[in-house]
Each structure stands twice: as structure tokens, then as C-alpha cells.
N, CA, C and O of each residue as an XYZ file, in Angstrom:
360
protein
N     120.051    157.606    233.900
C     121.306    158.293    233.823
C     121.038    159.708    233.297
O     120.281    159.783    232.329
N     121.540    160.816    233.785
C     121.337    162.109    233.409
C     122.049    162.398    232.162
O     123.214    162.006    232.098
N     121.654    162.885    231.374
C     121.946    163.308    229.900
C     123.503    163.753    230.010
O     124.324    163.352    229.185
N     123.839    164.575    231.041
C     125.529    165.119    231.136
C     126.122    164.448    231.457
O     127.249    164.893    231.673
N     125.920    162.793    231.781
C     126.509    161.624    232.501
C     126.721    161.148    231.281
O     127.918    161.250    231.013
N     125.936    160.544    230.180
C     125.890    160.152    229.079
C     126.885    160.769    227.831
O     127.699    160.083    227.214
N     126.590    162.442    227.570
C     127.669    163.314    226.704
C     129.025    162.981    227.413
O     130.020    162.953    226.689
N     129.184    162.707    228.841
C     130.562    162.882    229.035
C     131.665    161.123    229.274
O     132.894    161.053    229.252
N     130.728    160.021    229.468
C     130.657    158.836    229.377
C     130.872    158.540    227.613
O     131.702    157.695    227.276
N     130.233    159.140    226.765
C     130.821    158.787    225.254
C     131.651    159.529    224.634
O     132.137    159.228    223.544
N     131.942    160.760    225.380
C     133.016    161.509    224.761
C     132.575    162.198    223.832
O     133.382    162.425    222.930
N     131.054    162.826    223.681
C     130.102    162.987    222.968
C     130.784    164.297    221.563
O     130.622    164.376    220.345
N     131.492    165.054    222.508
C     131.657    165.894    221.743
C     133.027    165.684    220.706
O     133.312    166.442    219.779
N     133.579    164.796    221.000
C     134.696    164.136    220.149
C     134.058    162.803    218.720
O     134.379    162.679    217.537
N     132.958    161.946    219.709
C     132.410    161.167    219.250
C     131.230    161.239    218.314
O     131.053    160.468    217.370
N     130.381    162.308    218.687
C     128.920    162.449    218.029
C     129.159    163.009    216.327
O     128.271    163.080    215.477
N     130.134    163.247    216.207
C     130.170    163.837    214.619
C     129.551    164.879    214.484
O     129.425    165.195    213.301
N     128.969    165.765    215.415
C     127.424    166.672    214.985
C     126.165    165.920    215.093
O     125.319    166.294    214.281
N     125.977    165.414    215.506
C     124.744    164.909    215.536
C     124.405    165.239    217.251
O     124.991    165.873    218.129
N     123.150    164.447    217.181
C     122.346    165.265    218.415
C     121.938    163.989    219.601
O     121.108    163.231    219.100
N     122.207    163.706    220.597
C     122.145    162.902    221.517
C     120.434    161.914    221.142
O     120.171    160.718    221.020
N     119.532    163.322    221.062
C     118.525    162.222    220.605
C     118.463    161.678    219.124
O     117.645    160.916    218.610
N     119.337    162.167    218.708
C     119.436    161.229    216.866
C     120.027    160.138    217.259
O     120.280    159.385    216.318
N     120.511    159.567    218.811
C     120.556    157.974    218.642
C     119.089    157.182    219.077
O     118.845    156.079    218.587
N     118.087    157.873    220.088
C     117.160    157.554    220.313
C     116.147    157.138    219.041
O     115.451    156.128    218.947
N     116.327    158.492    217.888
C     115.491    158.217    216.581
C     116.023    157.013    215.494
O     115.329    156.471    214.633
N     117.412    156.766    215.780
C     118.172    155.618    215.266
C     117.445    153.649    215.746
O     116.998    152.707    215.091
N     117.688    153.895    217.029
C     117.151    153.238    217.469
C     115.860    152.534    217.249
O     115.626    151.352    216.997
N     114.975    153.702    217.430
C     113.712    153.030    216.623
C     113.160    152.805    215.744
O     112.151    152.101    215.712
N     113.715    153.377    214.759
C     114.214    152.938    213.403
C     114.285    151.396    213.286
O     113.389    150.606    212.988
N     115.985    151.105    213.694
C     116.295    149.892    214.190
C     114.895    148.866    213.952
O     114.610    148.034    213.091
N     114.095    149.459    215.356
C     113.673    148.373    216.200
C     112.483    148.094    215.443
O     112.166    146.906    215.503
N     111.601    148.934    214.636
C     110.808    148.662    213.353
C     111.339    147.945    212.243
O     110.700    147.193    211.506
N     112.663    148.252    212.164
C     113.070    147.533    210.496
C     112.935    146.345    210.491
O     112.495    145.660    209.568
N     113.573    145.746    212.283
C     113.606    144.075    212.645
C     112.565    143.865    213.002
O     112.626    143.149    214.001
N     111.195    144.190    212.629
C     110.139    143.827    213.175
C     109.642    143.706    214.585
O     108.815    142.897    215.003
N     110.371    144.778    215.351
C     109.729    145.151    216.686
C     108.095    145.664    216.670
O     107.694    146.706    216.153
N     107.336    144.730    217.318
C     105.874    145.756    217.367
C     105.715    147.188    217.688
O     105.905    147.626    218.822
N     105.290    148.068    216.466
C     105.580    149.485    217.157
C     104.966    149.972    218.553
O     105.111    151.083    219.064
N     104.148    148.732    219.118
C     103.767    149.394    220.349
C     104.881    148.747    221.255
O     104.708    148.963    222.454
N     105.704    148.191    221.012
C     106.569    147.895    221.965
C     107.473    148.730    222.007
O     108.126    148.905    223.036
N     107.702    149.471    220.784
C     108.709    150.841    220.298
C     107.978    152.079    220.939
O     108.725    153.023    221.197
N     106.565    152.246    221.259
C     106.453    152.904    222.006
C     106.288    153.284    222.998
O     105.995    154.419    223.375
N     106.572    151.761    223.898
C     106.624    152.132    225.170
C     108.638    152.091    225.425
O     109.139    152.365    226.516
N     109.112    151.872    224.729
C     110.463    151.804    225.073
C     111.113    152.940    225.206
O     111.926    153.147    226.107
N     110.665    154.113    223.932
C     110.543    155.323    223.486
C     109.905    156.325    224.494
O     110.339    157.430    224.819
N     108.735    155.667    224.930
C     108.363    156.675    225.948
C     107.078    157.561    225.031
O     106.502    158.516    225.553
N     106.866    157.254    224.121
C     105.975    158.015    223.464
C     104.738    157.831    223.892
O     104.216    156.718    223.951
N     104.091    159.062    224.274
C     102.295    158.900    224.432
C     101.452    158.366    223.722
O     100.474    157.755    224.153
N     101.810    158.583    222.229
C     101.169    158.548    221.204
C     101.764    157.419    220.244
O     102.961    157.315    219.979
N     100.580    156.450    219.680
C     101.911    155.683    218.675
C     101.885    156.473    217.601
O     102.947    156.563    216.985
N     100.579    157.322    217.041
C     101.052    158.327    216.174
C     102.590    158.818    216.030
O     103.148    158.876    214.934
N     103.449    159.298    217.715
C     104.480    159.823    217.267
C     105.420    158.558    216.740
O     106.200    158.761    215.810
N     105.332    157.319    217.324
C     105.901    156.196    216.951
C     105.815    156.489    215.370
O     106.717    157.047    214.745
N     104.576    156.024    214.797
C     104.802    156.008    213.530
C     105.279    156.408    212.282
O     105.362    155.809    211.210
N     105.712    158.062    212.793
C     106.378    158.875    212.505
C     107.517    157.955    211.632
O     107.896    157.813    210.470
N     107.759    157.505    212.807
C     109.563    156.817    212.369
C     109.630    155.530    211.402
O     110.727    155.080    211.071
N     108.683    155.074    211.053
C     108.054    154.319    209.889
C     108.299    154.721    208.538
O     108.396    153.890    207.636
N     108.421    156.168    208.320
C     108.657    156.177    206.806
C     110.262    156.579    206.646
O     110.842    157.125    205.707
N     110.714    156.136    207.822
C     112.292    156.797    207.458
C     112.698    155.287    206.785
O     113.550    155.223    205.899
N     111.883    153.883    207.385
C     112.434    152.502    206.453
C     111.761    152.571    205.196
O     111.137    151.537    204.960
N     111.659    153.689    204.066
C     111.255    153.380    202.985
C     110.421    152.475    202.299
O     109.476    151.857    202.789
N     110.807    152.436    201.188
C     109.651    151.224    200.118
C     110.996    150.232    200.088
O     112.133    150.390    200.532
N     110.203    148.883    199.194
C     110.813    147.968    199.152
C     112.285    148.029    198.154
O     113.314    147.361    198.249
N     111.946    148.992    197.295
C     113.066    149.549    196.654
C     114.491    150.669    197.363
O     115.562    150.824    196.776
N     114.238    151.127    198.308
C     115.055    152.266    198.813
C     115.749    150.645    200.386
O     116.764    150.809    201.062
N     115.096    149.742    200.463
C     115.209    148.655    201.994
C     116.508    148.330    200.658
O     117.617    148.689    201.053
N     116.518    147.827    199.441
C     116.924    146.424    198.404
C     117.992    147.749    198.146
O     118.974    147.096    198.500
N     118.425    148.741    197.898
C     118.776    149.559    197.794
C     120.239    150.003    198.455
O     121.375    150.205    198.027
N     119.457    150.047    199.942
C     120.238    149.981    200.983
C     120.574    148.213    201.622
O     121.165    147.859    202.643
N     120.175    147.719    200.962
C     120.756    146.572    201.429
C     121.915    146.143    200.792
O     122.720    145.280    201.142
N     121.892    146.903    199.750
C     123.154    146.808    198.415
C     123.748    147.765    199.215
O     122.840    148.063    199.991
N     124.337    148.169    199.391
C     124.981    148.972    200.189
C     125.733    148.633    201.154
O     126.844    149.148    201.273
N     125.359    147.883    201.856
C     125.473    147.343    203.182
C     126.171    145.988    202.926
O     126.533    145.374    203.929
N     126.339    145.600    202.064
C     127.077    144.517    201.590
C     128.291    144.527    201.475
O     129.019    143.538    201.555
N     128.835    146.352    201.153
C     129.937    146.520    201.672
C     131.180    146.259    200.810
O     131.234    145.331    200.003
N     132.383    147.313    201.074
C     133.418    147.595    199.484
C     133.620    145.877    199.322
O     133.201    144.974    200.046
N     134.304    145.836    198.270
C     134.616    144.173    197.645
C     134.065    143.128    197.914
O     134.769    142.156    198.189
N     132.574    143.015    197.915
C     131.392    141.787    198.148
C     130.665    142.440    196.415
O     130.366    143.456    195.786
N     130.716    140.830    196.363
C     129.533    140.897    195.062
C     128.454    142.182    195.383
O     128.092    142.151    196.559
N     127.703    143.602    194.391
C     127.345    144.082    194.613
C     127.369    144.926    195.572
O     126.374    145.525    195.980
N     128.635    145.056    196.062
C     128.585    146.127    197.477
C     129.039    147.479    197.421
O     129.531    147.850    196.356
N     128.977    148.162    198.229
C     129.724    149.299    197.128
C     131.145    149.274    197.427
O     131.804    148.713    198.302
N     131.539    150.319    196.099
C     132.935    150.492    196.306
C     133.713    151.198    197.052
O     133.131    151.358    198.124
N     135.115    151.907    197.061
C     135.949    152.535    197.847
C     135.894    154.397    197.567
O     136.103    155.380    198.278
N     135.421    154.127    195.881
C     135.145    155.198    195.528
C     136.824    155.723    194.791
O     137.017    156.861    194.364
N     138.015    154.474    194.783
C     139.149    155.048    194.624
C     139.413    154.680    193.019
O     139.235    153.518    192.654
N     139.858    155.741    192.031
C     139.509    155.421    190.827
C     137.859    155.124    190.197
O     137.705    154.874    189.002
N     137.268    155.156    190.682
C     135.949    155.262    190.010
C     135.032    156.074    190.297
O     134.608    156.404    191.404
N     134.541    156.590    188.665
C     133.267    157.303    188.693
C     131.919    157.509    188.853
O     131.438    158.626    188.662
């Protein structure tokens, strides 16, 4: 699919917030490392020559502290430990 098929199929410029068509591609493989995708399978999906560039995207999932971190997070307003609304609190 051609890239102007895609911006105009998501409504890109209403939808993207600012962000950049390939910041879903770098999302993605992100993704597909965190769940334990083999990064060579991330790099042929990706298209990358190199798994060097693959690996790149390896330190955006942090240490085990910044994963436990964000997993608190993700738990989400009013769950034991999740975050809040931010309404009344400092």
C-alpha cells in the first residue's frame, strides 16, 4: 500500500497526534521484542539489512526495573497499584 493510501485511510493528520508514520513501524518492533519475537524475525518483518539496525530497538524495552515500572502503570487508574487520574493528587 503506498504511504498516501495509508495517511489518508487513518485520517493521519487528525489521528497521528504529531507523530510520524514510521513511529508506528518503530512501535511495532518494540512490541514484537518485548513479547519475545526472535529479533531475526523482527528483522525480516522490518525489512532491515542489518540486525544491528534491529537491535537498535532493544534498548527502548529497558532494565528490569523501568519493564516493573511500566508495568505499574499499565495496570491502570483504580487497580491496586495503577496509576491514578491525577484529579486531586500530588
Amino acid at each position: 500500500m503506498h504511504r498516501s493510501a495509508v495517511l489518508r485511510t487513518l485520517h493521519w493528520t487528525t489521528t497521528g497526534g504529531g507523530r510520524r508514520l514510521h513511529d508506528l513501524r518503530h512501535t511495532a518492533a518494540c512490541l514484537w521484542l518485548s513479547r519475545g519475537v526472535d529479533p531475526g524475525t523482527v528483522q525480516a518483518w522490518c525489512g532491515h539489512e542489518s540486525i544491528a539496525t534491529t537491535n537498535r530497538y532493544l534498548h527502548f524495552l529497558g532494565t528490569g526495573a523501568d519493564q516493573a515500572g511500566l508495568s505499574r502503570l499499565n495496570e491502570g487508574p483504580g487497580r491496586p497499584g495503577g496509576a491514578h487520574d491525577g484529579v486531586g493528587h500530588e
